[in-house]
MIKOLDREN-791408 format. One record per residue (C-alpha): x, y, z; residue in one letter. Coordinates in steps of 0.001 Angstrom, whole numbers, padded with zeros to 6 digits, always signed. Layout:
N
XYZA ...
***
This chain:
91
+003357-004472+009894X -000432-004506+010511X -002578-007252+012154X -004326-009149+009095X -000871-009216+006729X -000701-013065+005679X +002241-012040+003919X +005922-010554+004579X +005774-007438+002855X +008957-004291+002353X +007721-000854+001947X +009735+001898+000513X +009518+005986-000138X +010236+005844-003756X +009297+009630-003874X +008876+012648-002247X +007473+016439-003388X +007556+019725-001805X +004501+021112-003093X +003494+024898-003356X +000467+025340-000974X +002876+024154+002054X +002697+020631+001545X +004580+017094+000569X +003456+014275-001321X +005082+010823-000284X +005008+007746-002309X +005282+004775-000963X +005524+001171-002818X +005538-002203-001720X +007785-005068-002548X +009287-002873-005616X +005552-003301-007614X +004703-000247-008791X +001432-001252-009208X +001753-000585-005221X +002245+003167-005448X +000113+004954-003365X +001037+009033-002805X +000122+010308+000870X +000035+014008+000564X +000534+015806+004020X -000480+019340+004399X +000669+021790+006781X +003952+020287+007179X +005407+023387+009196X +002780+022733+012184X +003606+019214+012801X +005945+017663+015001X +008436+015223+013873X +007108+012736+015967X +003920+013349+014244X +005075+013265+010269X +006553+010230+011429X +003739+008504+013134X +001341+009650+009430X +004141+008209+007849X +004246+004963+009781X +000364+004651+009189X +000782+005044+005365X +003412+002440+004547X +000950+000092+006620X -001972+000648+004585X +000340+000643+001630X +001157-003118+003148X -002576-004166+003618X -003204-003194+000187X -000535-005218-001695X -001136-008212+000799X -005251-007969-000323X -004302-007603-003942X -002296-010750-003593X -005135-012995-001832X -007378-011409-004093X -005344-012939-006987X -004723-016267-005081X -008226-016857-004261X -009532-015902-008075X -007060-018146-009434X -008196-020924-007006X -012094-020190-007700X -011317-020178-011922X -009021-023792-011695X -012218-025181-009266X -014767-023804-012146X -012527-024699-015378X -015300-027251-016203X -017935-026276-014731X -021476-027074-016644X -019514-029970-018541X -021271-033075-019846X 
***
């Protein structure tokens, strides 16, 4: 995983799709939440390498990773700001 994660996080290909116009779409997912989902679509599939696919692959399920492990702070930190706020402007 990427420098930054303050989480353990599992990604997964949950689907893939040969596409007409010489493409696939991948989608990846994080920690089963398929509010996760992200699709990487990869076009000219024939040119690459393996070793390339792989390595655009590899890049994908770590942003895929970043962006579960900000959604989670995100959601940490607002629930911290709203329980330090509850009263706020009280008598």
């Amino acid at each position: 995983m990427p420098d930054g994660i303050t989480m353990k996080h599992t990604t997964e290909i949950v689907n893939t799709k040969q596409c007409s116009d010489e493409s696939i779409a991948i989608t990846i997912r994080c920690c089963d939440d398929p509010q996760t989902d992200s699709v990487l679509t990869v076009y000219g599939v024939s040119k690459l390498s393996e070793k390339q696919l792989a390595a655009d692959v590899n890049k994908h399920h770590d942003r895929v990773a970043l962006k579960h492990d900000g959604m989670q702070s995100g959601k940490h930190l607002l629930g911290t700001v709203i329980a330090q706020t509850k009263n706020h402007g009280g008598d």
